[in-house]
TORMI-903191 format. One record per residue (C-alpha): residue number from 1; x, y, z. Coordinates in steps of 0.02 Angstrom, whole numbers. Layout:
% residues N
<seq: NUM	east: X	north: Y	up: Z>
...
This chain:
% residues 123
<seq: 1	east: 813	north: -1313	up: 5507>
<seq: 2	east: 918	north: -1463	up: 5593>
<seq: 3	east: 889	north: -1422	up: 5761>
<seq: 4	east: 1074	north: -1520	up: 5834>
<seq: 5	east: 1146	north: -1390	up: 5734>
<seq: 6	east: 1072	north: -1251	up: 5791>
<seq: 7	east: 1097	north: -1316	up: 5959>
<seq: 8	east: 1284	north: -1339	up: 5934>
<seq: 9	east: 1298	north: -1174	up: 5843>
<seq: 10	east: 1218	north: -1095	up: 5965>
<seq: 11	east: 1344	north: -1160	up: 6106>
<seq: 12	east: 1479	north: -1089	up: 5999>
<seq: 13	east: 1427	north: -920	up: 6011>
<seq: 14	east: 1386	north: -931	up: 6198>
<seq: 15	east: 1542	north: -991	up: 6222>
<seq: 16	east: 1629	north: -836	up: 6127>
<seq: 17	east: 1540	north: -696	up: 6216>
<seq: 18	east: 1566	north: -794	up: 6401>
<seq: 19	east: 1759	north: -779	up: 6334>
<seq: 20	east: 1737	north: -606	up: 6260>
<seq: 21	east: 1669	north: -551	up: 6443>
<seq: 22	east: 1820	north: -652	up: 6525>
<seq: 23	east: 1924	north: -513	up: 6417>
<seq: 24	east: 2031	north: -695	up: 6359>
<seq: 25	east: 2061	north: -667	up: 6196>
<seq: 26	east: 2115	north: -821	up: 6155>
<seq: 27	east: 1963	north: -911	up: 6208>
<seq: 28	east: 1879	north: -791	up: 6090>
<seq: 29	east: 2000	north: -854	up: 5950>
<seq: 30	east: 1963	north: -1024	up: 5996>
<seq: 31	east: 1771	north: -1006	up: 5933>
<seq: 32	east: 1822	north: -935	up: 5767>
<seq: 33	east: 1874	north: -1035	up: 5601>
<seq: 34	east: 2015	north: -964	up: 5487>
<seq: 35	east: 2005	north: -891	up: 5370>
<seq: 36	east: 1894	north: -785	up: 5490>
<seq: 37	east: 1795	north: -665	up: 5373>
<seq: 38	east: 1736	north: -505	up: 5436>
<seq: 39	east: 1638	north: -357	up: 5342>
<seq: 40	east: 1621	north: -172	up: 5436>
<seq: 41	east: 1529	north: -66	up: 5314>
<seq: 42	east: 1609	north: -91	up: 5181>
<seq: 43	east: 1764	north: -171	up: 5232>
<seq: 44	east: 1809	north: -352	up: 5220>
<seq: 45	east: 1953	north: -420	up: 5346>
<seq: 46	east: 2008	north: -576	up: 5331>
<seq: 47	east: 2114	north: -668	up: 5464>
<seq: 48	east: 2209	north: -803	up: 5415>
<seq: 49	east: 2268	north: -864	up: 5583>
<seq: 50	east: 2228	north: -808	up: 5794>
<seq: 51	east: 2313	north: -667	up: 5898>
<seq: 52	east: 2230	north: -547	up: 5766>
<seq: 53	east: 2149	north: -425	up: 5902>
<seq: 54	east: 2246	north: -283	up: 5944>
<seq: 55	east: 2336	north: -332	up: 6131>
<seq: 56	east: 2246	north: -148	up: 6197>
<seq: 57	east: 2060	north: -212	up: 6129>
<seq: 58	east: 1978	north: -249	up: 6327>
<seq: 59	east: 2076	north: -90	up: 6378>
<seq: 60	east: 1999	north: 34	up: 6235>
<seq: 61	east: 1833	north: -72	up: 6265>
<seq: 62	east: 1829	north: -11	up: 6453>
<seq: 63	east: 1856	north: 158	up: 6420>
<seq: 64	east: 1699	north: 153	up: 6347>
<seq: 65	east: 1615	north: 116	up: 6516>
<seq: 66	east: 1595	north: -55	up: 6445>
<seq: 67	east: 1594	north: -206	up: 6591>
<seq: 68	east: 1503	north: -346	up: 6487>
<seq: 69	east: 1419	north: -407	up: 6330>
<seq: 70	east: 1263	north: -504	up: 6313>
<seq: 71	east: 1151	north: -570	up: 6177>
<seq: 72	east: 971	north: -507	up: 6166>
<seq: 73	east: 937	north: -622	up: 6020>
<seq: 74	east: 1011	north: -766	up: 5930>
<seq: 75	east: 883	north: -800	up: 5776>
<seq: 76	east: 942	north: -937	up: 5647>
<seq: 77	east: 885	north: -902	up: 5484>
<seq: 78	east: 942	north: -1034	up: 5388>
<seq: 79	east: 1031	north: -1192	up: 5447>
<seq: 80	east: 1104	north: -1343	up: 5383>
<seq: 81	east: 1211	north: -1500	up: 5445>
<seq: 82	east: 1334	north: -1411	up: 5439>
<seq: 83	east: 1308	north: -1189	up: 5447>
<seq: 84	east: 1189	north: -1101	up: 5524>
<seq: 85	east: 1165	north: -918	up: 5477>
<seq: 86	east: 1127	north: -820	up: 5639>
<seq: 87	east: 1051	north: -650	up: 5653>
<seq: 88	east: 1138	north: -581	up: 5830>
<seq: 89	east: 1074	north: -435	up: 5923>
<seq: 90	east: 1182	north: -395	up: 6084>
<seq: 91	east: 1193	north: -261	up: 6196>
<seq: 92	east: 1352	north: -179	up: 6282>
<seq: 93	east: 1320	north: -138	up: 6448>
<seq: 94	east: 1405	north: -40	up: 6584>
<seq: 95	east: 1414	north: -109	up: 6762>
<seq: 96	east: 1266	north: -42	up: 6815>
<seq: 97	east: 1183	north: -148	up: 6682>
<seq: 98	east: 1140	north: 18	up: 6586>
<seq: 99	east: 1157	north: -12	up: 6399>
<seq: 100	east: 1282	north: 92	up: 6309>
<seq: 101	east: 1247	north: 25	up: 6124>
<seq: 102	east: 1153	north: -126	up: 6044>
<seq: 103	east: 1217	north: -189	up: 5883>
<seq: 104	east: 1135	north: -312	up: 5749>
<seq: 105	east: 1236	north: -427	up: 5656>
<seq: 106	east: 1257	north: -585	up: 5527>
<seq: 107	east: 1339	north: -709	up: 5593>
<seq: 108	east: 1395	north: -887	up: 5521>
<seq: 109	east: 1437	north: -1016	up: 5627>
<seq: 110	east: 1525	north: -1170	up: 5515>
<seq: 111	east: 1566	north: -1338	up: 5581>
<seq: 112	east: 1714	north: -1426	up: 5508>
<seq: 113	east: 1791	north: -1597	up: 5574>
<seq: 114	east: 1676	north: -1588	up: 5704>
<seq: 115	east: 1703	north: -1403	up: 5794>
<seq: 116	east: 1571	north: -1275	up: 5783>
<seq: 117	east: 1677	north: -1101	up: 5729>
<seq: 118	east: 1634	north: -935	up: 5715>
<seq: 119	east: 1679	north: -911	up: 5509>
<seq: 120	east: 1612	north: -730	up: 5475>
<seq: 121	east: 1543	north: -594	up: 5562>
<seq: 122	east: 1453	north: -455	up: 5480>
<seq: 123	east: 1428	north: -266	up: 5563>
């Protein structure tokens, strides 16, 4: 695996979830490339451009109890120049720090003209 991209892919995804605990959407749209691909079950979205989030997300997210996200584990498992393929586990947590849900994903982090994006998320 090239470890620079790892390394840069990496920062991408920290950089998300630091926005994604900000509740700043667009910083979270920053990190992502479109087309922006993401499969629930079996549902594909695909977002062809930003300010796809619904403007209530952080507000239906908090009535959850939720106060932050963090990543347990960020596991490339296959990388190039250019991709990485990450397997993400990260936790929801309350402000107490209790955990209200842990979720494992498939993430792929692409890097065109030279910024590291977010191109499809898997749940």
């Amino acid at each position: 695996m090239d470890p620079d991209a790892v390394a840069g892919a990496s920062r991408c995804l920290d950089q998300f979830t630091a926005a994604f605990n900000a509740c700043n959407l667009a910083g979270m749209d920053a990190e992502l490339h479109f087309p922006h691909v993401m499969i629930s079950g079996a549902e594909t979205l695909i977002w062809d451009g930003p300010h796809q989030h619904p403007v209530d997300f952080f507000q239906r997210l908090k009535s959850t109890g939720w106060a932050s996200t963090r990543y347990e584990s960020k596991v490339p498992v296959w990388a190039s120049q250019n991709k990485v393929h990450f397997l993400v586990t990260y936790t929801r947590r309350a402000d107490t720090g209790a955990e209200l849900s842990r979720h494992t994903n498939l993430w792929i982090v692409v890097q065109q003209n030279g910024v590291w994006g977010i191109s499809l998320r898997s749940y």
